[in-house]
N, C-alpha and C positions, 0 to 999 in steps of 0.2 A: 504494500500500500504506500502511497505516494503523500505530499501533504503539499499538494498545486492545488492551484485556482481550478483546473480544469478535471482533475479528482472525482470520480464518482464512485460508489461505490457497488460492487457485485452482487445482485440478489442470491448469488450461490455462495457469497460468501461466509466463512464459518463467524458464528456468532461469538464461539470465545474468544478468539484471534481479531476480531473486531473491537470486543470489550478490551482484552488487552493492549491492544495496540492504542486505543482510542478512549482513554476510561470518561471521557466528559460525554460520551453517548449514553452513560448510565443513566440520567434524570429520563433519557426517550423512552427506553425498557419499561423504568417504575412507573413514570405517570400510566401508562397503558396496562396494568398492571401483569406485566410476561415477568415468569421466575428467573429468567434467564441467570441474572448476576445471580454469582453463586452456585450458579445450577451445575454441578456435573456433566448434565448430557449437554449444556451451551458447547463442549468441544465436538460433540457429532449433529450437530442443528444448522442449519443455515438460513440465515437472515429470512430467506422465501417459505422454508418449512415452517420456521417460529413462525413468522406473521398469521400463517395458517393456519396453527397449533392452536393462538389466541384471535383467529379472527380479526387480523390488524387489516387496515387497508395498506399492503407493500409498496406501493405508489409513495403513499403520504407516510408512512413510517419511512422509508429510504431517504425523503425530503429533510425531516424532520432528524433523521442522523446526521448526514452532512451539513447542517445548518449546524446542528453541536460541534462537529469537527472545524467545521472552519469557523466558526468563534474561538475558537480555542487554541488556534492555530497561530 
């Protein structure tokens, strides 16, 4: 993962590898309220299976990640 302007990020991508790399996505996780932080299986999930798991819209949770990334960047 990259930390550009032009940075988006992968629906296939693994959700613990995202938390870690990225921990300021964490307030996106809790407000929606997905177990992910903390979770074990976050290292076999990916950003598209979670949203489906908790019935996120993957569109607007995607948005709403990298909106955390790049403030924080």
């Amino acid at each position: 993962m990259q930390n550009s302007t032009d940075f988006t990020l992968d629906p296939q991508g693994n959700v613990a590898d995202v938390l870690l790399a990225y921990p300021a996505v964490i307030p996106a996780f809790l407000s929606r309220r997905m177990a992910c932080v903390g979770c074990d299986l976050a290292r076999f999930e990916t950003l598209s299976s979670a949203s489906q798991v908790y019935s996120v819209n993957l569109e607007e949770f995607l948005a709403d990640l990298e909106r955390y990334i790049h403030s924080k960047t």
